[in-house]
CHARMM-style PDB file with segment names, atoms N, HN, CA, C and O in Angstrom:
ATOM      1  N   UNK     1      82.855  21.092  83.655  1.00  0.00      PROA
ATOM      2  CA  UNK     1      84.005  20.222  83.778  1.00  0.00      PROA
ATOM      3  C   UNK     1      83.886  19.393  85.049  1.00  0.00      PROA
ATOM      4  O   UNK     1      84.318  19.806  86.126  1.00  0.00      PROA
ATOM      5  N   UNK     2      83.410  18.448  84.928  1.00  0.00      PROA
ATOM      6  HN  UNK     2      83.059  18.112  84.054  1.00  0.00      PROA
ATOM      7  CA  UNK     2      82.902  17.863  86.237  1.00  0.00      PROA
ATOM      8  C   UNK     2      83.681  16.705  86.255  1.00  0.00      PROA
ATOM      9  O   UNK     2      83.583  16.258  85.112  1.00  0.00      PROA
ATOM     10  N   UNK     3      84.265  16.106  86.787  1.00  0.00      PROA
ATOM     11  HN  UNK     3      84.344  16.470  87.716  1.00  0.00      PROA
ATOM     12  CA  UNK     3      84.907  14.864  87.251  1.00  0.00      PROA
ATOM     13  C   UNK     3      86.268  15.097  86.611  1.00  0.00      PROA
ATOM     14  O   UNK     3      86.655  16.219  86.286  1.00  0.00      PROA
ATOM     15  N   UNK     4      87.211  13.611  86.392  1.00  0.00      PROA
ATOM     16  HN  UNK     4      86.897  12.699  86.656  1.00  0.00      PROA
ATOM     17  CA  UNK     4      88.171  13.827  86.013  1.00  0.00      PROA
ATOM     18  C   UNK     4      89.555  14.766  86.304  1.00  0.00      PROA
ATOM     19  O   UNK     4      90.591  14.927  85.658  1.00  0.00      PROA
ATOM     20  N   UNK     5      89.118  15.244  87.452  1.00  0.00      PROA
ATOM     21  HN  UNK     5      88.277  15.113  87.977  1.00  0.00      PROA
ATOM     22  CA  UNK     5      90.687  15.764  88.238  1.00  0.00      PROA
ATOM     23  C   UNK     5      90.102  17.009  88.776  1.00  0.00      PROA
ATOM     24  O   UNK     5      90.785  17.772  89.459  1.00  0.00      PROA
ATOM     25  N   UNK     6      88.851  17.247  88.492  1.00  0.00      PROA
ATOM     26  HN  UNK     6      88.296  16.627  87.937  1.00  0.00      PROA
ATOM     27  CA  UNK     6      88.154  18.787  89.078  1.00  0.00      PROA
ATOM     28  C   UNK     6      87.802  18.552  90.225  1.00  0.00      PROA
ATOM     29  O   UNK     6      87.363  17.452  90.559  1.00  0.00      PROA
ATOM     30  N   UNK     7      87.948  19.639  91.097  1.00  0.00      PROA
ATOM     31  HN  UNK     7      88.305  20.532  90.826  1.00  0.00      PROA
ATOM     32  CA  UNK     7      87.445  19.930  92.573  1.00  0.00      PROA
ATOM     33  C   UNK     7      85.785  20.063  92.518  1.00  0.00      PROA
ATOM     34  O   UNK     7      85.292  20.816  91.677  1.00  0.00      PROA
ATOM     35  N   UNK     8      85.245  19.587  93.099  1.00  0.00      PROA
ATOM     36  HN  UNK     8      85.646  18.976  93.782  1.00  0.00      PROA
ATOM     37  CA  UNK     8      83.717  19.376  92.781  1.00  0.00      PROA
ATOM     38  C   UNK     8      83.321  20.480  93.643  1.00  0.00      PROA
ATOM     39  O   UNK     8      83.973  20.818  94.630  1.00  0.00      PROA
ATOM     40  N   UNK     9      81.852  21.240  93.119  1.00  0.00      PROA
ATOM     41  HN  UNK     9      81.322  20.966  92.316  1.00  0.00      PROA
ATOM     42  CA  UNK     9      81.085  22.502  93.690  1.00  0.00      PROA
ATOM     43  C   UNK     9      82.134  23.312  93.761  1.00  0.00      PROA
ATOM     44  O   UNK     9      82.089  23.738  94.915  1.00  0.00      PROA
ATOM     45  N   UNK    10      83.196  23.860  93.146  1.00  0.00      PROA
ATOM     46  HN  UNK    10      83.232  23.514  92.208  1.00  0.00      PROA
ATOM     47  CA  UNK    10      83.504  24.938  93.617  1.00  0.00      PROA
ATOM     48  C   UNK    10      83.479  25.688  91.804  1.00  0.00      PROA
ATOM     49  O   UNK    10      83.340  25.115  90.723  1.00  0.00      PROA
ATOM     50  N   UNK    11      83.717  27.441  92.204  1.00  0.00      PROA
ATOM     51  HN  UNK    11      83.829  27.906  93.082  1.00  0.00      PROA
ATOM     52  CA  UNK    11      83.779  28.474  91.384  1.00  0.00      PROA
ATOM     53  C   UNK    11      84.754  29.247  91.181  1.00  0.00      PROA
ATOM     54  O   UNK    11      85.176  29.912  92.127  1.00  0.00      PROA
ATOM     55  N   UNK    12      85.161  29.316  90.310  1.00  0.00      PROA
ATOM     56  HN  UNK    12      84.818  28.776  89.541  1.00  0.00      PROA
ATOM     57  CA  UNK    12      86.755  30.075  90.202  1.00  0.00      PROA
ATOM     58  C   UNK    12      86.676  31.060  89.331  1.00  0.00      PROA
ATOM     59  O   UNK    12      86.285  30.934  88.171  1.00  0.00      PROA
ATOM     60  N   UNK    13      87.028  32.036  89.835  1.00  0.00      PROA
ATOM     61  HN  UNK    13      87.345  32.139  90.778  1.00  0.00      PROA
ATOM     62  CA  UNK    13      86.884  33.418  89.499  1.00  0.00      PROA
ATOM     63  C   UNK    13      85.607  34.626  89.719  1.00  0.00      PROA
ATOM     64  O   UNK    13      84.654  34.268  90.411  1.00  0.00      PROA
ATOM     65  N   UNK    14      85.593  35.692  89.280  1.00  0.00      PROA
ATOM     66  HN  UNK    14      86.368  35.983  88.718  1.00  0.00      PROA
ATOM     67  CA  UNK    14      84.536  36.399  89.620  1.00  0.00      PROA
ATOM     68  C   UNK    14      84.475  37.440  88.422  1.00  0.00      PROA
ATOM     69  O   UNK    14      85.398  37.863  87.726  1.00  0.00      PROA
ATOM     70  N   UNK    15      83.056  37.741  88.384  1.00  0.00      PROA
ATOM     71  HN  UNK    15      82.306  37.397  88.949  1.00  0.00      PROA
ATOM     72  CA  UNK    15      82.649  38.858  87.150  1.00  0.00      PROA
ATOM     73  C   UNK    15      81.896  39.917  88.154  1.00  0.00      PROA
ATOM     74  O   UNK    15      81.335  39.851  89.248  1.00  0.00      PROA
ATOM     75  N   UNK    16      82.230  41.056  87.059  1.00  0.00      PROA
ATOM     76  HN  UNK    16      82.686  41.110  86.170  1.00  0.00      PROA
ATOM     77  CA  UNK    16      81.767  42.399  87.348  1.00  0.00      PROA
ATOM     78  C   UNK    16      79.813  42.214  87.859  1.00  0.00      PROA
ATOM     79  O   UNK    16      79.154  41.223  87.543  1.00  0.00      PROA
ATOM     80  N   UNK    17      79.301  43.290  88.584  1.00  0.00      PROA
ATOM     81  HN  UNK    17      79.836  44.094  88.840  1.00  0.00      PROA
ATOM     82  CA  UNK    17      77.759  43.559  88.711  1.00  0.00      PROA
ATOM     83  C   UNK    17      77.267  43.161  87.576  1.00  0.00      PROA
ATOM     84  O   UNK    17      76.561  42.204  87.894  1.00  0.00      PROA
ATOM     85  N   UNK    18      77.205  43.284  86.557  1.00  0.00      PROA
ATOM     86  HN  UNK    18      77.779  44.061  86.298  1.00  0.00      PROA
ATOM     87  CA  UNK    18      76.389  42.681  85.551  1.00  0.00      PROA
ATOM     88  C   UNK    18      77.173  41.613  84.715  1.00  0.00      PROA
ATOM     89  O   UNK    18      76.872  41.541  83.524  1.00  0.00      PROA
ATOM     90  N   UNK    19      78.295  40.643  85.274  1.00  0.00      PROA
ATOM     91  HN  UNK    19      78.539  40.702  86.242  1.00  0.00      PROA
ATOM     92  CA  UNK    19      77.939  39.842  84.497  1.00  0.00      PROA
ATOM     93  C   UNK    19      78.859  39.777  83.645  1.00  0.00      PROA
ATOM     94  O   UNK    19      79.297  38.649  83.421  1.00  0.00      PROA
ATOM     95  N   UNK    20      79.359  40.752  83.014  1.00  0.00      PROA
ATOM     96  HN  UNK    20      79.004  41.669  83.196  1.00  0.00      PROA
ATOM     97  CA  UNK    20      79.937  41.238  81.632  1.00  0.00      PROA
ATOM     98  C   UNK    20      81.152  40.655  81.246  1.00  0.00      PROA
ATOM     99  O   UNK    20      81.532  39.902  80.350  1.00  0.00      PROA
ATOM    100  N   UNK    21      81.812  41.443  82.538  1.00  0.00      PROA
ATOM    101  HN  UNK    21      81.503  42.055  83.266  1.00  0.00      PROA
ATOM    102  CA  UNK    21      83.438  41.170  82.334  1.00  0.00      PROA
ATOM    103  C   UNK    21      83.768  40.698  83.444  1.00  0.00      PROA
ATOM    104  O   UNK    21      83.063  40.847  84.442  1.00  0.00      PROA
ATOM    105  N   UNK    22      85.501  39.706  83.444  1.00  0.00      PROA
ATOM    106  HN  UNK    22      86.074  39.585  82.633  1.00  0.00      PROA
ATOM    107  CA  UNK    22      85.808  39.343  84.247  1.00  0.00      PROA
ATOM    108  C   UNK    22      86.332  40.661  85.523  1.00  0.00      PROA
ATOM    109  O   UNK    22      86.621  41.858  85.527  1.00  0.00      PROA
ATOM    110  N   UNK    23      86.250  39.868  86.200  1.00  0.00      PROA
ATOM    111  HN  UNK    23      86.015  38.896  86.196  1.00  0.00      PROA
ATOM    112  CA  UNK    23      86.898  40.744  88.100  1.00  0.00      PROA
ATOM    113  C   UNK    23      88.190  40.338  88.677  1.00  0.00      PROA
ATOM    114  O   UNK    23      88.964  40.960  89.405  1.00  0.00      PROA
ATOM    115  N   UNK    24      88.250  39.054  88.143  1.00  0.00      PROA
ATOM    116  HN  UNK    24      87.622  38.548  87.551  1.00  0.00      PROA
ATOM    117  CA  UNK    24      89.198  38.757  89.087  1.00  0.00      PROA
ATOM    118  C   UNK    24      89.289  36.935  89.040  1.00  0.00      PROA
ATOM    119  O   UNK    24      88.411  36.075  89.118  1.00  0.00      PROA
ATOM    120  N   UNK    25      90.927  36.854  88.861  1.00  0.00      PROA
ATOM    121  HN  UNK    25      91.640  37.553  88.798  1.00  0.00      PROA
ATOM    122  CA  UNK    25      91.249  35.532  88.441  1.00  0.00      PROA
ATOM    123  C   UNK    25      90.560  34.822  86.840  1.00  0.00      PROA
ATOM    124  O   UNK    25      89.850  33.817  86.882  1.00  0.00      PROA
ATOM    125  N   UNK    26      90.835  35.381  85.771  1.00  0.00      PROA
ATOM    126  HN  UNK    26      91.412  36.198  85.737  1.00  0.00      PROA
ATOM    127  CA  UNK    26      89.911  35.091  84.540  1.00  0.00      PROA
ATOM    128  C   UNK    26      90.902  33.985  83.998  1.00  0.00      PROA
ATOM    129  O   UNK    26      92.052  33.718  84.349  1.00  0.00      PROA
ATOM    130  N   UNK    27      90.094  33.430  83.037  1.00  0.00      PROA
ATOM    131  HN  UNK    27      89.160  33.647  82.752  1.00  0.00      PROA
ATOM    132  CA  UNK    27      90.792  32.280  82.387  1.00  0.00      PROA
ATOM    133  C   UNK    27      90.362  32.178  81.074  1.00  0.00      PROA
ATOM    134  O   UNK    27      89.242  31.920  80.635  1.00  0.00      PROA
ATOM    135  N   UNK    28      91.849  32.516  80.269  1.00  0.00      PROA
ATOM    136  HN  UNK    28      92.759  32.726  80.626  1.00  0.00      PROA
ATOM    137  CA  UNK    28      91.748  32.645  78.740  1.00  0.00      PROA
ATOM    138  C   UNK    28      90.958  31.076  78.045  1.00  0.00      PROA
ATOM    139  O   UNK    28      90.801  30.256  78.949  1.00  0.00      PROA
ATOM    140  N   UNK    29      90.631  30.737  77.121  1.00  0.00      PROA
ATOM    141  HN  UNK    29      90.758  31.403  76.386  1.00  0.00      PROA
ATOM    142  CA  UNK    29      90.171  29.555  76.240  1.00  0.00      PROA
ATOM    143  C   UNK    29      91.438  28.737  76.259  1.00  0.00      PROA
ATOM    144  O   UNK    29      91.480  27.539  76.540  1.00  0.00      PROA
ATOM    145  N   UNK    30      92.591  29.585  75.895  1.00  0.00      PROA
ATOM    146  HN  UNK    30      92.557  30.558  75.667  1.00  0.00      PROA
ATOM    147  CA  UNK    30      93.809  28.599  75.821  1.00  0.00      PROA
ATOM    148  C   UNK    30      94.146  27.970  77.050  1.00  0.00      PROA
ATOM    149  O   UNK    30      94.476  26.787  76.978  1.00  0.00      PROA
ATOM    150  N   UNK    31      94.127  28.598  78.317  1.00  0.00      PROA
ATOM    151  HN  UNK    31      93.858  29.560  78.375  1.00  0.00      PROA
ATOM    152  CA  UNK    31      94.190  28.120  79.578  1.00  0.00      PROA
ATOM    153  C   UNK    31      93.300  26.890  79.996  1.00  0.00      PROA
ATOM    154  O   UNK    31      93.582  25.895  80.663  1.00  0.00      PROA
ATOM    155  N   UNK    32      92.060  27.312  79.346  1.00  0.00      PROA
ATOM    156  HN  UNK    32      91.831  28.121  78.805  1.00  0.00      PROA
ATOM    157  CA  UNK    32      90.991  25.828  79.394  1.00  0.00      PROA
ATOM    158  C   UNK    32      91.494  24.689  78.891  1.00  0.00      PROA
ATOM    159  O   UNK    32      91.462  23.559  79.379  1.00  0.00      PROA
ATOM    160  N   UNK    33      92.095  25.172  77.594  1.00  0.00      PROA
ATOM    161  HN  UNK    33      92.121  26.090  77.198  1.00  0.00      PROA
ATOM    162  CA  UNK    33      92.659  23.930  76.357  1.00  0.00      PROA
ATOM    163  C   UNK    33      93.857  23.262  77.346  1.00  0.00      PROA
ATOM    164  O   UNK    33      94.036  22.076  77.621  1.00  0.00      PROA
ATOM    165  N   UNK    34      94.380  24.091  77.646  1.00  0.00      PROA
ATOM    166  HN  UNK    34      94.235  25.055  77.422  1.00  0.00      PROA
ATOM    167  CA  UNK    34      95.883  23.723  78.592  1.00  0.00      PROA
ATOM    168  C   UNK    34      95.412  22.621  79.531  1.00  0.00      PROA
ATOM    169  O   UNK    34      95.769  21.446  79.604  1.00  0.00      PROA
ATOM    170  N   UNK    35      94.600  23.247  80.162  1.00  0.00      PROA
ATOM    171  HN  UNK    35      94.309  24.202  80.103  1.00  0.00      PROA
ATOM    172  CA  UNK    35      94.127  22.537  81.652  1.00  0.00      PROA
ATOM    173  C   UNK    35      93.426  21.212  81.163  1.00  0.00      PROA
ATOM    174  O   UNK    35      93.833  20.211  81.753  1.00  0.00      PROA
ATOM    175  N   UNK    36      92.455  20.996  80.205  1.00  0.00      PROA
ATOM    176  HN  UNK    36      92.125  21.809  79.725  1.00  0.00      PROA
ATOM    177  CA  UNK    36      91.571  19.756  79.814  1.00  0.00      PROA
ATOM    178  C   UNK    36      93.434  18.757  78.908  1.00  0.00      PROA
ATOM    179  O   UNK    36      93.718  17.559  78.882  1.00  0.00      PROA
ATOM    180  N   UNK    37      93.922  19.518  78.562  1.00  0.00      PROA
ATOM    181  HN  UNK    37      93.692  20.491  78.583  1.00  0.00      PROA
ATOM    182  CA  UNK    37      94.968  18.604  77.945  1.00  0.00      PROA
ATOM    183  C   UNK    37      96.014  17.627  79.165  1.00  0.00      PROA
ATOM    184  O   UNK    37      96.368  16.451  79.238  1.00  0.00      PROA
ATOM    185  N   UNK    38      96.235  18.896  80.014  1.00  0.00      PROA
ATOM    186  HN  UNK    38      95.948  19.852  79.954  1.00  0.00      PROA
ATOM    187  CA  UNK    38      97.071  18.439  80.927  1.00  0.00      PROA
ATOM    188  C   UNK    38      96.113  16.891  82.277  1.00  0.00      PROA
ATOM    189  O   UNK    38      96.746  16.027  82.885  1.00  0.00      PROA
ATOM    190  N   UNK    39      94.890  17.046  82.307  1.00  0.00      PROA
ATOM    191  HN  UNK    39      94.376  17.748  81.814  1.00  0.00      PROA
ATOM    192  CA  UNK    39      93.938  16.161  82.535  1.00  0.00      PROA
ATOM    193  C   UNK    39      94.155  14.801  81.818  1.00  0.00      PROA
ATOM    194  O   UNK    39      94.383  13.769  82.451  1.00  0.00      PROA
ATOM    195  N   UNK    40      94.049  14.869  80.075  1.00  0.00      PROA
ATOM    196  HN  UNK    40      93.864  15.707  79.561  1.00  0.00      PROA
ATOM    197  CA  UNK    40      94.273  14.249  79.652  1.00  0.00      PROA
ATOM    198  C   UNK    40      95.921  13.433  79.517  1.00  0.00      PROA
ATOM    199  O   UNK    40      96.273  12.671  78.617  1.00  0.00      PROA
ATOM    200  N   UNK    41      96.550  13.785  80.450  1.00  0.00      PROA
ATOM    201  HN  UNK    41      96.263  14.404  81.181  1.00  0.00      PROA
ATOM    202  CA  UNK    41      98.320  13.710  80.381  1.00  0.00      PROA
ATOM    203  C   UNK    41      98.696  13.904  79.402  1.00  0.00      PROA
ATOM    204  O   UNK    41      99.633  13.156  79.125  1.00  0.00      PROA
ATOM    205  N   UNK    42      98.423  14.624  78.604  1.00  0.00      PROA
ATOM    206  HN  UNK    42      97.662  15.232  78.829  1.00  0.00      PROA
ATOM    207  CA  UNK    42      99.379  15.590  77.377  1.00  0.00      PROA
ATOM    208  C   UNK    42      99.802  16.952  77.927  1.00  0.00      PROA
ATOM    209  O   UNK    42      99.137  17.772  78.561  1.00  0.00      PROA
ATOM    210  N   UNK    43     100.864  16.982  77.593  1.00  0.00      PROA
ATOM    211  HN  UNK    43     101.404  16.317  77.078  1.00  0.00      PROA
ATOM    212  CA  UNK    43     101.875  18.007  77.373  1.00  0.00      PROA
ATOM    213  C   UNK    43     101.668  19.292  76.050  1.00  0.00      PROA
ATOM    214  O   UNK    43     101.976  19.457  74.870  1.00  0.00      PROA
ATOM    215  N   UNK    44     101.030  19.921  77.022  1.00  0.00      PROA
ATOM    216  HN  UNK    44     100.779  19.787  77.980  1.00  0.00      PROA
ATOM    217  CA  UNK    44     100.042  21.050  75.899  1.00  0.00      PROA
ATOM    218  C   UNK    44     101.195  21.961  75.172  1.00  0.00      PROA
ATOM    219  O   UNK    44     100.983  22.440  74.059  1.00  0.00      PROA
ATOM    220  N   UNK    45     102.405  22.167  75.855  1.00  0.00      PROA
ATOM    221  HN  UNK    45     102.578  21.778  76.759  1.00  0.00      PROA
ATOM    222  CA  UNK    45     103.641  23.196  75.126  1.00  0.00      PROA
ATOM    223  C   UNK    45     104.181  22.093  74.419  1.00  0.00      PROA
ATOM    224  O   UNK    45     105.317  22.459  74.114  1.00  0.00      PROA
ATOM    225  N   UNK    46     104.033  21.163  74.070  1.00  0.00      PROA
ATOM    226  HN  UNK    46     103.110  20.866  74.318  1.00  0.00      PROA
ATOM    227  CA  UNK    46     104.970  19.888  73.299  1.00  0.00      PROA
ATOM    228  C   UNK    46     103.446  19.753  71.841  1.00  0.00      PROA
ATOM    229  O   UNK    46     103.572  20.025  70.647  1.00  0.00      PROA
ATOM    230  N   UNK    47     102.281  19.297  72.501  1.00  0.00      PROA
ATOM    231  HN  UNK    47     102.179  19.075  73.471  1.00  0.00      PROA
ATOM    232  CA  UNK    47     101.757  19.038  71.322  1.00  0.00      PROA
ATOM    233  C   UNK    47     101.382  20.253  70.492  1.00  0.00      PROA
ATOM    234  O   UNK    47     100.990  21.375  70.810  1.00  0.00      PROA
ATOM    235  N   UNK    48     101.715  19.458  68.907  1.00  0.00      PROA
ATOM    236  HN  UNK    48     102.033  18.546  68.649  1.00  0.00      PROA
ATOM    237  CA  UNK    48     101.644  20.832  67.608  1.00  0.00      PROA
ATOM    238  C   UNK    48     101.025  19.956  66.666  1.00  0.00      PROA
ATOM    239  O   UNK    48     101.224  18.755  66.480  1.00  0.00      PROA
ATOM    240  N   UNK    49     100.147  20.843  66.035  1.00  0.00      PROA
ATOM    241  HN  UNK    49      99.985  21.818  66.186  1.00  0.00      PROA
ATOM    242  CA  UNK    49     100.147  20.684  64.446  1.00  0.00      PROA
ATOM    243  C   UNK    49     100.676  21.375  63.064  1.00  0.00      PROA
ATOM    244  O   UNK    49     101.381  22.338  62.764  1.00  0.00      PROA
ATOM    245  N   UNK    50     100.225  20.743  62.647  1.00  0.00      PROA
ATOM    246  HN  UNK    50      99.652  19.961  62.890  1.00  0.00      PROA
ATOM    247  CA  UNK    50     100.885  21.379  61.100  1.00  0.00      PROA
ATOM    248  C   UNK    50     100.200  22.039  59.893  1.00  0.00      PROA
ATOM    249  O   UNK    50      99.544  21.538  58.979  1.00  0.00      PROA
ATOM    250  N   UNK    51     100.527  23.249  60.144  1.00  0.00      PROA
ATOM    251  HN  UNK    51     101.060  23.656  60.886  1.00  0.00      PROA
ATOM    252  CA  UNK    51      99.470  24.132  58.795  1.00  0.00      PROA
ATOM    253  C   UNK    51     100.359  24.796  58.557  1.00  0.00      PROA
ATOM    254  O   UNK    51     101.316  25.142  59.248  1.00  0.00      PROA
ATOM    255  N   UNK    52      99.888  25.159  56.846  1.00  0.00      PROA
ATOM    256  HN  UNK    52      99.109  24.878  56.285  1.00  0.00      PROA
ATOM    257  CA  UNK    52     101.273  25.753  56.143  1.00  0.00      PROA
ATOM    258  C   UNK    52     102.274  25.710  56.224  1.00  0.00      PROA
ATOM    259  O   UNK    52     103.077  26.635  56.099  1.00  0.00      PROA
ATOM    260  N   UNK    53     102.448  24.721  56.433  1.00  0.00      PROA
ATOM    261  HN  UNK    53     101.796  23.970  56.534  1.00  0.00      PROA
ATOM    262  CA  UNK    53     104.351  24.296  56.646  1.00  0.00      PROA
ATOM    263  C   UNK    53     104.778  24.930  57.930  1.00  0.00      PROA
ATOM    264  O   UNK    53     105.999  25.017  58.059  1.00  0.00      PROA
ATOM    265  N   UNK    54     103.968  25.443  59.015  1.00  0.00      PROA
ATOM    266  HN  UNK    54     102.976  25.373  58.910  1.00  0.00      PROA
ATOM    267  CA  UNK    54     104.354  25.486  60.200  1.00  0.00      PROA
ATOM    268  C   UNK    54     103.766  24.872  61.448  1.00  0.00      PROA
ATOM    269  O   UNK    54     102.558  25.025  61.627  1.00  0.00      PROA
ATOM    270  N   UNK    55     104.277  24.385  62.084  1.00  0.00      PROA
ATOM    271  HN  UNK    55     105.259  24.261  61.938  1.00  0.00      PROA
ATOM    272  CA  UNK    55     103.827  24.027  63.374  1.00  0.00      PROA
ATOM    273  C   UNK    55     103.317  25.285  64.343  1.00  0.00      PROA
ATOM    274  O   UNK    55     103.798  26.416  64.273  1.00  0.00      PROA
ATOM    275  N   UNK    56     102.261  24.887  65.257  1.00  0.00      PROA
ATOM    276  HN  UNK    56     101.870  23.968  65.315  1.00  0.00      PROA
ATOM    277  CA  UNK    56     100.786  25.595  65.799  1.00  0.00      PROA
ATOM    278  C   UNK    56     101.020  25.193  66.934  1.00  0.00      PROA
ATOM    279  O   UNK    56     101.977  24.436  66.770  1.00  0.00      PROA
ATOM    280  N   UNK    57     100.727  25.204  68.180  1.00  0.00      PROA
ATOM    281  HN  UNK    57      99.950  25.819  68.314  1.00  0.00      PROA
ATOM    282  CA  UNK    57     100.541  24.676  69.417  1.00  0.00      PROA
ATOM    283  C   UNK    57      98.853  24.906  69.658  1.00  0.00      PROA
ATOM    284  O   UNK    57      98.482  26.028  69.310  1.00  0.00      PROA
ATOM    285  N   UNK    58      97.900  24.112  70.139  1.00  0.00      PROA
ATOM    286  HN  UNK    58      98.201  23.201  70.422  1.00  0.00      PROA
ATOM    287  CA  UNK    58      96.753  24.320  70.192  1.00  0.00      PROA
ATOM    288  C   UNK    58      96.179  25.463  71.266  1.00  0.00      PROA
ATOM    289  O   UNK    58      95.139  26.117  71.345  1.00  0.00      PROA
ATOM    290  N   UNK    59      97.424  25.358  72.061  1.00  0.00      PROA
ATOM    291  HN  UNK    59      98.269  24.827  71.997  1.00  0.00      PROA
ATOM    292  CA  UNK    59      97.749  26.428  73.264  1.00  0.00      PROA
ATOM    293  C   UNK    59      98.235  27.651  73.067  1.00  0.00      PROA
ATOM    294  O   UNK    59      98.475  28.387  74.023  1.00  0.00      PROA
ATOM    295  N   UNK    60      98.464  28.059  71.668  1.00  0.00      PROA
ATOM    296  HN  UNK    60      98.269  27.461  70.891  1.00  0.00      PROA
ATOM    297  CA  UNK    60      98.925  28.824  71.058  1.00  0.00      PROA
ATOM    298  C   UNK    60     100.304  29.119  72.113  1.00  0.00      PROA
ATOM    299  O   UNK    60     100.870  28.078  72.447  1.00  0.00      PROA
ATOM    300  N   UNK    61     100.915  30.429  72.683  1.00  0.00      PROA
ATOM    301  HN  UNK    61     100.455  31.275  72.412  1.00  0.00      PROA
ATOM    302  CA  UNK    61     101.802  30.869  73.597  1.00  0.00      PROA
ATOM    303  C   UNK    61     101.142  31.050  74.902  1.00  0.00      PROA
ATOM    304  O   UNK    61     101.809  31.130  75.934  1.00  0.00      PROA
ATOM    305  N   UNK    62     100.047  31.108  74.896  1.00  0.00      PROA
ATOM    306  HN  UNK    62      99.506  31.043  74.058  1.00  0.00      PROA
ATOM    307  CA  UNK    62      99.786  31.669  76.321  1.00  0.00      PROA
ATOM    308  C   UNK    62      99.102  30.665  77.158  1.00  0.00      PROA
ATOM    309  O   UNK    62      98.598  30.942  78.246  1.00  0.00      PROA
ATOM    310  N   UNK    63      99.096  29.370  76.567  1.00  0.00      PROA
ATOM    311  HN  UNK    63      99.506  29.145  75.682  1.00  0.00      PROA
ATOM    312  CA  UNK    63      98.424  28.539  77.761  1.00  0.00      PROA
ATOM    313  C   UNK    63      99.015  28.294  78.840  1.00  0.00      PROA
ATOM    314  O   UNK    63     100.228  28.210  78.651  1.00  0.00      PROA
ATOM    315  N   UNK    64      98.558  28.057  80.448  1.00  0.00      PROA
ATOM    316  HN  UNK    64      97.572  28.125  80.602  1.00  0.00      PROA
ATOM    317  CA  UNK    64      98.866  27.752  81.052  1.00  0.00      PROA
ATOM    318  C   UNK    64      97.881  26.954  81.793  1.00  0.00      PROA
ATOM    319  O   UNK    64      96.739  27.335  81.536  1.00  0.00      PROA
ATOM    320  N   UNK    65      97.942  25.754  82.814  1.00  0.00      PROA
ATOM    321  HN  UNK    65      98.870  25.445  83.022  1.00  0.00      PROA
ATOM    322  CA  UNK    65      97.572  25.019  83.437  1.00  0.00      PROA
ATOM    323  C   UNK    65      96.768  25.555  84.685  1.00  0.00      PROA
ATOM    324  O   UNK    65      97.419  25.917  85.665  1.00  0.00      PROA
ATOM    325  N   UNK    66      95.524  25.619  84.704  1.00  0.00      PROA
ATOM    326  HN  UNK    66      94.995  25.325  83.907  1.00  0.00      PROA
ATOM    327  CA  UNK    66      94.743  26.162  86.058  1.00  0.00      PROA
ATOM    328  C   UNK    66      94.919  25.273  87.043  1.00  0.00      PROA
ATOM    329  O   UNK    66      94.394  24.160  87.036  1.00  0.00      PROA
ATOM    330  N   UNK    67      95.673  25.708  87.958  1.00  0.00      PROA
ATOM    331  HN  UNK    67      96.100  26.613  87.965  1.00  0.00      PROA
ATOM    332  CA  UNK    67      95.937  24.575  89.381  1.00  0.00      PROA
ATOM    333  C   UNK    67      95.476  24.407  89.894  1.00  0.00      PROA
ATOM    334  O   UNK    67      95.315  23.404  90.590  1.00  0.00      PROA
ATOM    335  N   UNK    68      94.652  26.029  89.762  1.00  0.00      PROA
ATOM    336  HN  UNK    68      94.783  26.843  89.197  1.00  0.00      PROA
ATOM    337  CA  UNK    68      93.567  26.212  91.384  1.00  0.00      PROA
ATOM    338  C   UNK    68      92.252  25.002  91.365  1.00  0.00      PROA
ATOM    339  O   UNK    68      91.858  24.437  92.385  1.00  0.00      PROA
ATOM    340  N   UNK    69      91.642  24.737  89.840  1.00  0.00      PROA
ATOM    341  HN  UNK    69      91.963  25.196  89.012  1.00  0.00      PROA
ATOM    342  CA  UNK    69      90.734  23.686  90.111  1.00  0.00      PROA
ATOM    343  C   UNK    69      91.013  22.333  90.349  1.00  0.00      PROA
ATOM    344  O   UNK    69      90.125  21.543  90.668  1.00  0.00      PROA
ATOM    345  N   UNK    70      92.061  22.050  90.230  1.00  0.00      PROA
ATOM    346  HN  UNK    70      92.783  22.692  89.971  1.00  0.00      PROA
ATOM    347  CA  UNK    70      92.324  20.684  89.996  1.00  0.00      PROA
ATOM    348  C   UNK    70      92.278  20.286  91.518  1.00  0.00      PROA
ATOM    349  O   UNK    70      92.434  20.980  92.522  1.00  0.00      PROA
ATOM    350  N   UNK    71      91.925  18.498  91.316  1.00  0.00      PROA
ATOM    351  HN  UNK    71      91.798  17.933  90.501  1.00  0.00      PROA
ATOM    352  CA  UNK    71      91.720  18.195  93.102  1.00  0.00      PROA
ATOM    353  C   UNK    71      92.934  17.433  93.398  1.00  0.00      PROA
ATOM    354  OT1 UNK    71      93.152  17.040  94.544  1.00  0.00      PROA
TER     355      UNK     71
END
């Protein structure tokens, strides 16, 4: 995620000795979706689609906006 509102060279978060699992400060897919939307000035808890006659948020419930990278 390089340009576009990102803090350049830096690393956010940390994984276990091998790698595996997160350690500390992790960031769900929806949180990514959140954060690249909110970049894009969309309003990730507002935008929905429509399947089966229900509305979806692409953020499903749990997105939230990563602050810490943004510059």
């Amino acid at each position: 995620m390089a340009g576009g509102g990102i803090k350049g060279g830096m690393v956010h978060g940390q994984s276990d000795e091998y790698g595996i699992r997160t350690a500390a400060d992790s960031v769900h897919t929806h949180d990514l979706h959140a954060t690249m939307l909110h970049l894009l000035g969309l309003n990730h808890e507002r935008l929905t689609f429509r399947h089966a006659g229900r509305d979806f948020r692409l953020t499903d419930v749990h997105g939230r906006v990563v602050r810490e990278i943004l510059s």
